[in-house]
VOBADREN-313434 format. One line per field, with one value per atom (N, C-alpha, C): x, y, z; residue in one letter; atom name. Coordinates in pm, 1 decimal, padded with zeros to 6 digits. Layout:
BEGIN
px = [X,...] .
py = [Y,...] .
pz = [Z,...] .
code = [A,...] .
site = [CA,...] .
END
This chain:
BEGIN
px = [00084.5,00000.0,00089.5,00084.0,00142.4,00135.2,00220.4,00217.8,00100.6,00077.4,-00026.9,-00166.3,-00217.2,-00285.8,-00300.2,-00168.5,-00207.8,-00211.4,-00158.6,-00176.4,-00344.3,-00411.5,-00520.1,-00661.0,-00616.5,-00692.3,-00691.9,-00535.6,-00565.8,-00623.1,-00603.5,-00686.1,-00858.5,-00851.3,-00997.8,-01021.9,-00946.0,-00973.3,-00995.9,-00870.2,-00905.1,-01027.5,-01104.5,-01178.1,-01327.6,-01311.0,-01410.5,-01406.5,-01337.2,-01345.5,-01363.0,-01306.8,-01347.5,-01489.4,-01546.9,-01732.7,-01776.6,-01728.2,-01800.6,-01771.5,-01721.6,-01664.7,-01809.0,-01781.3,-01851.3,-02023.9,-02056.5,-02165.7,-02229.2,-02149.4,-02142.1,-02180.8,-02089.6,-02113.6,-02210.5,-02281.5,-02374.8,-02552.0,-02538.7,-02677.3,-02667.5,-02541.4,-02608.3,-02557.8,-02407.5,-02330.6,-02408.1,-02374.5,-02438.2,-02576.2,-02686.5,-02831.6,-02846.8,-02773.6,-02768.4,-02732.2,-02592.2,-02590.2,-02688.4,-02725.8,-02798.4,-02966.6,-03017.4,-03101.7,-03068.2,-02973.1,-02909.9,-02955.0,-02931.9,-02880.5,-03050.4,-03119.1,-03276.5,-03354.1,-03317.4,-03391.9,-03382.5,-03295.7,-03236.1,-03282.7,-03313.9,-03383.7,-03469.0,-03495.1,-03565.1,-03712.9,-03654.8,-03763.9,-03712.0,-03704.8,-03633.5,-03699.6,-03811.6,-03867.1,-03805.7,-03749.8,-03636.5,-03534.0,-03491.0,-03332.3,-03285.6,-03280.6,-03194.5,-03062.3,-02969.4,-02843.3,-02749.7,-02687.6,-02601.3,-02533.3,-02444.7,-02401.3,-02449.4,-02586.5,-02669.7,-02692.7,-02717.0,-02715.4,-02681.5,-02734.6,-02645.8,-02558.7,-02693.1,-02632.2,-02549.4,-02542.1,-02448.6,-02568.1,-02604.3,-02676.7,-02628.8,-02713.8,-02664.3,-02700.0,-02671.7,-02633.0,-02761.9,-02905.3,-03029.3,-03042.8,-03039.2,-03045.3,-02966.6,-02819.1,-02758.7,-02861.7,-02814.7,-02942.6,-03023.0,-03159.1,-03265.8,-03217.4,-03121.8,-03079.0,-03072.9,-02946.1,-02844.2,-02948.6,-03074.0,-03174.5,-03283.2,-03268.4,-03400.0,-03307.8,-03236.0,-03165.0,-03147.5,-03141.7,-03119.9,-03029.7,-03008.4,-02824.6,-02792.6,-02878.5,-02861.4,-02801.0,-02904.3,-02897.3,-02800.2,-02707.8,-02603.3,-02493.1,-02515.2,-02406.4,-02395.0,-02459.1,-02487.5,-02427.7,-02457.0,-02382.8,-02280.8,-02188.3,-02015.9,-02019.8,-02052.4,-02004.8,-02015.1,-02117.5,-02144.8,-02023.3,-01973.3,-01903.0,-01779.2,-01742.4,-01566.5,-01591.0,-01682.8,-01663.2,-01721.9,-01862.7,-01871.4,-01838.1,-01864.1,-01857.0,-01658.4,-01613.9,-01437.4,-01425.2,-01492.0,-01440.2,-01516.4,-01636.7,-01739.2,-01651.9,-01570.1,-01538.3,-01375.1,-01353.2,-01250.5,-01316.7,-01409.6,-01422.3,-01497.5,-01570.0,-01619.9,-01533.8,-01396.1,-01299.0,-01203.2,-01167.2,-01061.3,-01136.8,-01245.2,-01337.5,-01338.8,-01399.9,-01408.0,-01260.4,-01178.5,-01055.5,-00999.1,-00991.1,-00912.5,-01009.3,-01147.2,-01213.8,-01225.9,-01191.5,-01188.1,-01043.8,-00909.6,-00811.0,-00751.9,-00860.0,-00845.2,-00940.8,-01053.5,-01117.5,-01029.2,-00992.6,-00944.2,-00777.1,-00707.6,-00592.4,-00669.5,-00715.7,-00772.6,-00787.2,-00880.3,-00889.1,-00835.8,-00712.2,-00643.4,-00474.6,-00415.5,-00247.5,-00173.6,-00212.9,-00142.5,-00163.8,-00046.0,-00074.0,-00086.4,-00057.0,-00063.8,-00208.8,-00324.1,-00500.0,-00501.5,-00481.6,-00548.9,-00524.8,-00391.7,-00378.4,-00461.2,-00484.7,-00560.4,-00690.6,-00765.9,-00865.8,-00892.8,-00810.9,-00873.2,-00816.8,-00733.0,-00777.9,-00909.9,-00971.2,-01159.3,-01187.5,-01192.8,-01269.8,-01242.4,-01039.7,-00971.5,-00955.1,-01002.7,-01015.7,-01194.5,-01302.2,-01401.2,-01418.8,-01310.3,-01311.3,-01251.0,-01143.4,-01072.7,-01187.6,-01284.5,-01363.8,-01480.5,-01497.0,-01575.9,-01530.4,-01389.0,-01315.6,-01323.0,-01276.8,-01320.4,-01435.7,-01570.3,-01684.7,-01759.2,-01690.7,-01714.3,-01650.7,-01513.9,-01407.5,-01549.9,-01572.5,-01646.8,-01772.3,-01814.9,-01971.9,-01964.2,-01842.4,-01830.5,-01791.7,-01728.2,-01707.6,-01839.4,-01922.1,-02059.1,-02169.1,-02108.9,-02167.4,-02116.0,-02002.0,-01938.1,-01996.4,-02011.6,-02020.5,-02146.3,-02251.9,-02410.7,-02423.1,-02539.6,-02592.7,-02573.3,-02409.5,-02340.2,-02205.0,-02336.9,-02288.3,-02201.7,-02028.9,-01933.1,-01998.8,-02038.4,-02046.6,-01962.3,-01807.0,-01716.0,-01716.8,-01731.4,-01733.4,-01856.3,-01955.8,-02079.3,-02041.0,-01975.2,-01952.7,-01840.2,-01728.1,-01646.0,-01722.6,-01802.9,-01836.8,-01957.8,-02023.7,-02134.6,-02028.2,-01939.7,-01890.6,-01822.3,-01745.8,-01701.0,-01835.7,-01940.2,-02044.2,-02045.8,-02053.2,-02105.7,-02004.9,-01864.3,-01759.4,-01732.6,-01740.6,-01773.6,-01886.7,-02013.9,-02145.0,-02097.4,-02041.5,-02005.9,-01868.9,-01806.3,-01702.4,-01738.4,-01799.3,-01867.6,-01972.5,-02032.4,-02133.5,-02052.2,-01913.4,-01828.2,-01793.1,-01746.6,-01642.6,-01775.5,-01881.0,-01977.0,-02006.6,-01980.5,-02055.8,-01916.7,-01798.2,-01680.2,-01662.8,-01702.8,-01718.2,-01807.6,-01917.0,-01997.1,-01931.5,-01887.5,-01829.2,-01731.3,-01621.1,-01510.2,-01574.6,-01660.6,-01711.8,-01777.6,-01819.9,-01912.0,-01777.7,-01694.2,-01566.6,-01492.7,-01463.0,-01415.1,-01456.0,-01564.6,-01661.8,-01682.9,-01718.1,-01659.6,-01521.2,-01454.6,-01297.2,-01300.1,-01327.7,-01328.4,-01401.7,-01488.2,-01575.7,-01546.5,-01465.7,-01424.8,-01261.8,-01190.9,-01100.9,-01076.8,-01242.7,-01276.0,-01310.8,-01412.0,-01482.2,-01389.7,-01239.9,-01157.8,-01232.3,-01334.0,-01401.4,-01385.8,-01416.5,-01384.5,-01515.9,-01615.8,-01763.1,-01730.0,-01695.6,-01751.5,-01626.5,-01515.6,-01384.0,-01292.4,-01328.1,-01246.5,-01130.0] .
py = [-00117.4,00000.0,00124.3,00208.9,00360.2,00414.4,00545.2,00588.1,00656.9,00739.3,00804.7,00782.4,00704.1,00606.5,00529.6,00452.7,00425.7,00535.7,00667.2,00810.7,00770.1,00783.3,00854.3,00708.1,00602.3,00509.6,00512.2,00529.3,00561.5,00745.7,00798.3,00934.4,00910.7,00782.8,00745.5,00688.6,00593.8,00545.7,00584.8,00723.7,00862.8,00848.1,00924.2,01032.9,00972.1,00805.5,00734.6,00717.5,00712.5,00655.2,00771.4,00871.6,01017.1,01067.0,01029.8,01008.8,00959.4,00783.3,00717.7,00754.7,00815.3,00832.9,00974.8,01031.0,01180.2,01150.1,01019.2,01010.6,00889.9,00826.4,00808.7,00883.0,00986.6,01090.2,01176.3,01195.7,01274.8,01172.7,01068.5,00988.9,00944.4,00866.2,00807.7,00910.0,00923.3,00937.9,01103.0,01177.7,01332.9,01341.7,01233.9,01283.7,01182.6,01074.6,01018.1,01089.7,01173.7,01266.1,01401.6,01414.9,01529.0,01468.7,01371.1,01315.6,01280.0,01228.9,01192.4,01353.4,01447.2,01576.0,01602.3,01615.6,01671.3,01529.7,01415.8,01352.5,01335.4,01429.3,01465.4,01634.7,01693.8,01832.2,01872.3,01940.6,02031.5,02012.7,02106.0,02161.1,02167.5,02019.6,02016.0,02115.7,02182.2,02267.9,02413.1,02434.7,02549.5,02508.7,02394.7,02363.6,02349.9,02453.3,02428.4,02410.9,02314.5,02374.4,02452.1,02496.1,02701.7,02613.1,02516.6,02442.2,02470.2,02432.5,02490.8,02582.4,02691.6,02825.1,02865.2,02924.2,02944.6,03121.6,03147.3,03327.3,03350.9,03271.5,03302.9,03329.3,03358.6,03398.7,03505.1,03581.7,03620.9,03582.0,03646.2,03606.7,03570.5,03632.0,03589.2,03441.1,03418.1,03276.5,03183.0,03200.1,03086.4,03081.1,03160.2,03141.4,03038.6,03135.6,03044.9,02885.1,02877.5,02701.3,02604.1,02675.9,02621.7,02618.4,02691.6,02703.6,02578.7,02583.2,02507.4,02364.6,02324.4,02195.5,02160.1,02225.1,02151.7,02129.2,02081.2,02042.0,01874.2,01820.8,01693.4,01695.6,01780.1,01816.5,01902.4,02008.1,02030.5,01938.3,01875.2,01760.0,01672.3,01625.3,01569.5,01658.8,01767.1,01908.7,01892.5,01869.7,01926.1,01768.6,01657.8,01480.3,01509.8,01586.4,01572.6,01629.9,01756.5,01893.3,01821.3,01698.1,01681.1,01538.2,01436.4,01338.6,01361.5,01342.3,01360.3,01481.5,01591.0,01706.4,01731.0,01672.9,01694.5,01600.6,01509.0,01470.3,01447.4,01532.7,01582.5,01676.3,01777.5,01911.6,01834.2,01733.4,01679.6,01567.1,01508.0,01493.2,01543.3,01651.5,01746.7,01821.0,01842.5,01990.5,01888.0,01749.8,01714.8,01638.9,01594.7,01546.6,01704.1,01792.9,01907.4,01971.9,01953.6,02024.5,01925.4,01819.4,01738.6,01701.4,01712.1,01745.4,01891.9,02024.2,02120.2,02072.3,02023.0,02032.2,01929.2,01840.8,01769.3,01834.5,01878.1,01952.6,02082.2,02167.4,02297.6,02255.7,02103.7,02127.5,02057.6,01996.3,02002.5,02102.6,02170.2,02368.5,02464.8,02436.1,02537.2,02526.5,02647.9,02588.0,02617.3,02712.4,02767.8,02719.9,02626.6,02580.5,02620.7,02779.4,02815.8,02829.6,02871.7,02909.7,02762.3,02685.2,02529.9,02513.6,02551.6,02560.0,02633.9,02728.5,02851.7,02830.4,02767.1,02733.1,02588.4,02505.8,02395.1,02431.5,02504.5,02626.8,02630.4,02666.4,02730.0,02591.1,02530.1,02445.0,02391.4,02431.8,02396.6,02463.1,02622.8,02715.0,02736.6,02684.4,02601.7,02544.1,02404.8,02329.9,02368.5,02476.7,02540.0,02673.5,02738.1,02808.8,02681.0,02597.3,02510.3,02443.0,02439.3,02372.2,02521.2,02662.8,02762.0,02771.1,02766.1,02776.2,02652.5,02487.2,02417.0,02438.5,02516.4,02534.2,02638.7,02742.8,02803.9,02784.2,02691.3,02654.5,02582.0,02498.5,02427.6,02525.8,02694.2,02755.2,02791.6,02806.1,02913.4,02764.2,02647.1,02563.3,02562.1,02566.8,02573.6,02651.2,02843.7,02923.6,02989.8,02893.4,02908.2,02927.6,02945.8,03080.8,03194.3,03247.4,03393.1,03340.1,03397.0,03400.2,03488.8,03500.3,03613.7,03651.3,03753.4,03816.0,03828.9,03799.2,03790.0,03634.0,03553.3,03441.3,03376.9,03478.0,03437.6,03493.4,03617.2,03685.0,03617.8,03530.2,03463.1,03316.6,03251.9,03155.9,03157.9,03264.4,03334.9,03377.9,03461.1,03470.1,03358.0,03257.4,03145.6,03053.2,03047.3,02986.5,03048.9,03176.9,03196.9,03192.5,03230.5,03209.8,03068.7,02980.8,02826.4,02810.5,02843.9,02751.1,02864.2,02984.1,03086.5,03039.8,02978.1,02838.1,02726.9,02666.0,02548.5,02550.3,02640.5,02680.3,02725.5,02791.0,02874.8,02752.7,02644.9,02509.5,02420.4,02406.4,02331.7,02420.2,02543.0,02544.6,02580.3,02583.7,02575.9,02448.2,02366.8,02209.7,02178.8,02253.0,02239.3,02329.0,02430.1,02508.7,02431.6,02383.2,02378.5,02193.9,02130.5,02006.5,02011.3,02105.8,02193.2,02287.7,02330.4,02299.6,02225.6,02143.7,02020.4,01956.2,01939.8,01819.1,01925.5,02028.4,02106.4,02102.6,02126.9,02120.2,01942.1,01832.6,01769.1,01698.3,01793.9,01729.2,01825.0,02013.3,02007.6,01946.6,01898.3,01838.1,01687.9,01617.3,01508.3,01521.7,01628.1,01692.4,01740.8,01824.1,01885.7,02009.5,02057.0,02173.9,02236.7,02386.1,02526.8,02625.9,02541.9,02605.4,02754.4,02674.8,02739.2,02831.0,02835.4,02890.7,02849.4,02722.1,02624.9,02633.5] .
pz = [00000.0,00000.0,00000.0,-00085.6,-00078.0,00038.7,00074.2,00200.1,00235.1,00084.8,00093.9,00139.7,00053.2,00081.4,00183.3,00235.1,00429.1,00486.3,00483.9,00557.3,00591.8,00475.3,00461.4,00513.8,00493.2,00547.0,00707.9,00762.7,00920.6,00936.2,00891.2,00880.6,00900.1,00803.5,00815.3,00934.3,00981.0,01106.4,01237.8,01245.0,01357.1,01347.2,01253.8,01246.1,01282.8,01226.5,01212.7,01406.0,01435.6,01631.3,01672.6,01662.6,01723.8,01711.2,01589.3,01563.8,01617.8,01635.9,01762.7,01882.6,01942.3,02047.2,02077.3,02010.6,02040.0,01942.6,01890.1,01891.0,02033.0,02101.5,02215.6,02343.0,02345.6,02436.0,02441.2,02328.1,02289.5,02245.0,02265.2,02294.3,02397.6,02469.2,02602.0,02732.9,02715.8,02838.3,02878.1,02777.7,02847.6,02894.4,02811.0,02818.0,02982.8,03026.6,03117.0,03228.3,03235.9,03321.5,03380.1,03270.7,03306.8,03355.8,03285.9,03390.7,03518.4,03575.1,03669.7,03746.2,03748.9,03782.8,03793.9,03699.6,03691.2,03808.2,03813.1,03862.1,04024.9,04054.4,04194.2,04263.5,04135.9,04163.3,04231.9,04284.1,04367.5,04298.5,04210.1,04096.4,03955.7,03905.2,03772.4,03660.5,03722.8,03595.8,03576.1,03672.4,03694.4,03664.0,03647.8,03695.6,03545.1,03426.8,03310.4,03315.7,03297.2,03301.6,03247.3,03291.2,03280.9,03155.1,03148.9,03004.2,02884.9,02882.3,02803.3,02753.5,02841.0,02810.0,02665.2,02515.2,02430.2,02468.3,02528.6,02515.0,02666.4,02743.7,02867.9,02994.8,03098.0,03179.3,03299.5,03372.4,03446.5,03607.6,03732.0,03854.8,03913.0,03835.6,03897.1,03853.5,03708.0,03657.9,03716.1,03762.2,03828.2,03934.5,04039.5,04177.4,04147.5,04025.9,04043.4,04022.0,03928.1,03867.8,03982.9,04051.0,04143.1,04291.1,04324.5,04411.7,04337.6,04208.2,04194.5,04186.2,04165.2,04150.2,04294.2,04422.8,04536.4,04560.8,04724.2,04739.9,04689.2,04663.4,04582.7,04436.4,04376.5,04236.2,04214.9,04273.1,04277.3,04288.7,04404.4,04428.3,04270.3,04238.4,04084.0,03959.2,03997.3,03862.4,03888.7,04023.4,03984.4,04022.4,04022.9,03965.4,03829.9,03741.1,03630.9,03572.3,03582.1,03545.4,03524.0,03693.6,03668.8,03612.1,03572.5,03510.4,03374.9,03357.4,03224.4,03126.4,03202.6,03110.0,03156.3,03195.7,03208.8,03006.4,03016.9,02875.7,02716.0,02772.6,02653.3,02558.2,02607.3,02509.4,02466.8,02505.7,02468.1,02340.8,02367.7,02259.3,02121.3,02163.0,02043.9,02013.8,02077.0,02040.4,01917.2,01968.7,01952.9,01803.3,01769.3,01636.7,01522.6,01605.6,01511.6,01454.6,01561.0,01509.6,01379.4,01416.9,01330.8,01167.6,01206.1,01075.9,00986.1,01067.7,01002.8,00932.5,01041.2,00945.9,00821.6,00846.5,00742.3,00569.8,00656.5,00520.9,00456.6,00528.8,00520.1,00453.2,00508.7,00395.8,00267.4,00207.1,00079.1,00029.0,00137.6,00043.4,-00010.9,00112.2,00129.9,00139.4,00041.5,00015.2,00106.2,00191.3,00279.8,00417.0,00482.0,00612.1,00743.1,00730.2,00860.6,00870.5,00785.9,00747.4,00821.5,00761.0,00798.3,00952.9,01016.5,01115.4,01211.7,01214.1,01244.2,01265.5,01155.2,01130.7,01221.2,01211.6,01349.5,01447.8,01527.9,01645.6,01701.2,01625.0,01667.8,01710.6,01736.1,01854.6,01912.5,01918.8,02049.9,02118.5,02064.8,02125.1,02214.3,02141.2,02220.8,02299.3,02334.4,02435.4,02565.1,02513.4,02634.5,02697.0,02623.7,02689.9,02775.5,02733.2,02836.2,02933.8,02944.0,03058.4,03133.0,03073.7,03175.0,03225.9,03140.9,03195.9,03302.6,03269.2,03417.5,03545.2,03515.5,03612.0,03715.2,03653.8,03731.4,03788.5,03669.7,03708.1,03877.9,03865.9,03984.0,04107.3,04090.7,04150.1,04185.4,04140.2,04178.0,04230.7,04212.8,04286.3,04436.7,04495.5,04595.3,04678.5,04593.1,04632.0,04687.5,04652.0,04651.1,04811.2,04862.6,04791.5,04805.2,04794.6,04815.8,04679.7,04581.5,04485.6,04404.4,04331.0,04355.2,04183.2,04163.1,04064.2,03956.1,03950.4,03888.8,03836.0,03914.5,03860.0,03762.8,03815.5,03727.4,03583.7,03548.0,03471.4,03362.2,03406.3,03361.8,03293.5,03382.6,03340.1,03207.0,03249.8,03104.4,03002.9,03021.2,02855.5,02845.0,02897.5,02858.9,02773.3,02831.1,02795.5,02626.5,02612.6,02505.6,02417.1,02435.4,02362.8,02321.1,02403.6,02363.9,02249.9,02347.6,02170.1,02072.6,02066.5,01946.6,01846.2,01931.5,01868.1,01801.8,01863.7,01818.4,01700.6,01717.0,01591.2,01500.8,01502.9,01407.4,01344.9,01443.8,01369.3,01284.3,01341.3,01260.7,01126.6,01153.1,00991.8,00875.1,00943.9,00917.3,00844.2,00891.5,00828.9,00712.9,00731.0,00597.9,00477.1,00517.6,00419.4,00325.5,00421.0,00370.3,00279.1,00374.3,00273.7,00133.8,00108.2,00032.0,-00082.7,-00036.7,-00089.7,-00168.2,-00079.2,-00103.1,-00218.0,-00201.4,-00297.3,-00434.1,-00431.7,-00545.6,-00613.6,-00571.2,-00606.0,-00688.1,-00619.8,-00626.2,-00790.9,-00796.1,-00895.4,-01046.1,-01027.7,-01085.8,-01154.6,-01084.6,-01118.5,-01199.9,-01154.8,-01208.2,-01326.2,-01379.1,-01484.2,-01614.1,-01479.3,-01616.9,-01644.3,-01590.7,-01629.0,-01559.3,-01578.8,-01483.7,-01507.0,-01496.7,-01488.6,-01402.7,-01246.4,-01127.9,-01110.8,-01166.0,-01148.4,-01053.1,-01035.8,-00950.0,-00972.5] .
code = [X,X,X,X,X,X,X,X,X,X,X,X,X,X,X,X,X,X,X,X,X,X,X,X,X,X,X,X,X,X,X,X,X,X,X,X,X,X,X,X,X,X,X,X,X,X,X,X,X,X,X,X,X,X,X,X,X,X,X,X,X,X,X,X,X,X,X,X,X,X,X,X,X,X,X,X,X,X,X,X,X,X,X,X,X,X,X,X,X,X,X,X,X,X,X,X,X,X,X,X,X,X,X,X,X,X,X,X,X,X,X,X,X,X,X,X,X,X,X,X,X,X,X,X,X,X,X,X,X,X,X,X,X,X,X,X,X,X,X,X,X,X,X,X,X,X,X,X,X,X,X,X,X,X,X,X,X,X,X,X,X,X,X,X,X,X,X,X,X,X,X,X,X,X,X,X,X,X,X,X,X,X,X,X,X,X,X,X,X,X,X,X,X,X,X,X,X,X,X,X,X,X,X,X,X,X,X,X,X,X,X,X,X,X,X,X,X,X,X,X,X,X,X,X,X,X,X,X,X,X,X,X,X,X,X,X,X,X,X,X,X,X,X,X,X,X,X,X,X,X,X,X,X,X,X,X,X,X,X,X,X,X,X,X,X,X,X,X,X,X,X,X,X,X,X,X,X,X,X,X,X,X,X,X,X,X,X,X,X,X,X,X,X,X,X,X,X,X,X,X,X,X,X,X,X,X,X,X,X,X,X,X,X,X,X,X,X,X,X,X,X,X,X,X,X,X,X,X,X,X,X,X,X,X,X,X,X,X,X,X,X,X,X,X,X,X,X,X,X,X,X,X,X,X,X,X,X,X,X,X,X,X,X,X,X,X,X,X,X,X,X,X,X,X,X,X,X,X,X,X,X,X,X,X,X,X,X,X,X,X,X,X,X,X,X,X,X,X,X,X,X,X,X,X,X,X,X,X,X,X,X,X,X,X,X,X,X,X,X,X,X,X,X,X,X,X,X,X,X,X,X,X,X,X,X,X,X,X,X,X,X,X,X,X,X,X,X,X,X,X,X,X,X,X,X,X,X,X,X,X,X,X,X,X,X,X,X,X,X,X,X,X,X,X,X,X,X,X,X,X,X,X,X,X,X,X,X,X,X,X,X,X,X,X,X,X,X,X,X,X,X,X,X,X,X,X,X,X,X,X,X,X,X,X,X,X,X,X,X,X,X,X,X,X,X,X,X,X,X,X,X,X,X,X,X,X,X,X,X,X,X,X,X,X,X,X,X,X,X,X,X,X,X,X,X,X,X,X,X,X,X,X,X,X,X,X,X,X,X,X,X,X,X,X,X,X,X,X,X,X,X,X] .
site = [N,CA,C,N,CA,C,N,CA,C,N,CA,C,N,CA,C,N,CA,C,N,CA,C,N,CA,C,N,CA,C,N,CA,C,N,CA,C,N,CA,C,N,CA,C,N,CA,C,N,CA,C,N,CA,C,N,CA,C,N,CA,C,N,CA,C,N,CA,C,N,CA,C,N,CA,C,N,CA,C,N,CA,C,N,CA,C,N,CA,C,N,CA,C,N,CA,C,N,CA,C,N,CA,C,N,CA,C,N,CA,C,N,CA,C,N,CA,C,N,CA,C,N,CA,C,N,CA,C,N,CA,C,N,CA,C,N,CA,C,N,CA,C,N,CA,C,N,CA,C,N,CA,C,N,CA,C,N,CA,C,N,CA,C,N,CA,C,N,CA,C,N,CA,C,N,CA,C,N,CA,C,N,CA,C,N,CA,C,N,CA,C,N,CA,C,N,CA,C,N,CA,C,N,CA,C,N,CA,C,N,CA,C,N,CA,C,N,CA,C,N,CA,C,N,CA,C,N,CA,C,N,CA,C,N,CA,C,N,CA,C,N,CA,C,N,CA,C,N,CA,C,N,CA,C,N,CA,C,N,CA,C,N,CA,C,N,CA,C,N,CA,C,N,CA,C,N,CA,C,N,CA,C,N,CA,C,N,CA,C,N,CA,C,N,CA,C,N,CA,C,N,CA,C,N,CA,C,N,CA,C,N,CA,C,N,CA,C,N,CA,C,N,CA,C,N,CA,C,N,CA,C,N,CA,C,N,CA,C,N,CA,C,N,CA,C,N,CA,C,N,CA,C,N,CA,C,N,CA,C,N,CA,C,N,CA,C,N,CA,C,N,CA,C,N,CA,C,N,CA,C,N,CA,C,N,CA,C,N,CA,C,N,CA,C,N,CA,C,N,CA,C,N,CA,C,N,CA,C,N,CA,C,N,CA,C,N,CA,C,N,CA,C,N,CA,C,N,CA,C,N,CA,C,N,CA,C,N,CA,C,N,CA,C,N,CA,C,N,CA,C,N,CA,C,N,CA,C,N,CA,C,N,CA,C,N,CA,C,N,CA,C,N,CA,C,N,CA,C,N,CA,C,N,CA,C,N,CA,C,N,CA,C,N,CA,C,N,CA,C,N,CA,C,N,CA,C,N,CA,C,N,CA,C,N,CA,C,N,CA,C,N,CA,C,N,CA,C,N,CA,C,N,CA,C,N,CA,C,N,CA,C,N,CA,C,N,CA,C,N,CA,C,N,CA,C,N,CA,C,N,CA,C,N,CA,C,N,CA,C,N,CA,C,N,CA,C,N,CA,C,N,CA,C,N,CA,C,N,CA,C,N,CA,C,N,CA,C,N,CA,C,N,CA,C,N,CA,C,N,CA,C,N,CA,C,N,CA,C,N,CA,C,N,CA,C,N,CA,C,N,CA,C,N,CA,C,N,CA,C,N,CA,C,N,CA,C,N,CA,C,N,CA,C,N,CA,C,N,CA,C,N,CA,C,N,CA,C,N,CA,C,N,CA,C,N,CA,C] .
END
């Protein structure tokens, strides 16, 4: 087998386990935790979790969460925060990065862009390791809650899903790309100015 060619079959193989891995985490292990967490609540009809959040929240919304989840259902948020959610953004940062940079060098000639470009959702996963770091702070800290930390953990929140949404549609782009490039080169034609 060429090098190339084995390159690109274990390329396939990454990418293919990093899918299962993070389509794993994302049907059983997260929706399990967070029931775990709601089924211990106070008042699970209050109790959204701050994770969630897309736009960030502020110091009344933790309260109400972290008040309506209970000291059970808290206790359950930071088990949740340092086990499951410690290796959720590891595996959505570490799938998205390595698929932007596998799409983006096809695209693109210049390697530092490609570089740069799977950044953004390692730069994602590191705003959600900030935003549990704190979440678990303002769990500690309940109910004299520090305003600074609420403030850190909301823009982390939003700087994260504002990452993550950047790298997902980063992926369609550059696939959408790709498969262009691809089809004019097969074709020999320069319809699209490929």
């Amino acid at each position: 087998m060429p090098a190339k060619n084995k390159q690109s079959t274990i390329a396939w193989i990454i990418w293919a386990l990093l899918l299962a891995i993070l389509v794993v985490m994302n049907l059983w292990i997260i929706p399990s935790g967070s029931k775990k967490i709601m089924d211990s609540a106070d008042n699970p009809a209050s109790a959204n979790l701050l994770d969630l959040q897309i736009v960030g929240f502020s110091e009344t919304e933790v309260y109400t969460v972290l008040n309506s989840l209970g000291e059970e259902g808290r206790r359950q948020y930071a088990q949740f925060a340092l086990r499951e959610d410690f290796y959720y953004p590891l595996s959505y940062g570490i799938f998205l990065a390595f698929t932007l940079y596998s799409l983006a060098a096809f695209c693109l000639r210049r390697r530092i862009r490609v570089l740069i470009i799977a950044l953004i959702p390692l730069i994602g996963m590191a705003a959600d390791y900030v935003e549990n770091f704190h979440i678990l702070s303002l769990i500690r800290q309940f109910p004299d809650l520090h305003p600074g930390t609420v403030q850190i953990a909301s823009v982390a929140n939003t700087l994260k899903w504002g990452l993550v949404f950047l790298s997902a549609g980063l992926v369609l782009v550059f696939l959408v790309w790709g498969l262009v490039q691809k089809w004019c080169r097969k074709k020999s034609v320069n319809p699209l100015g490929c």
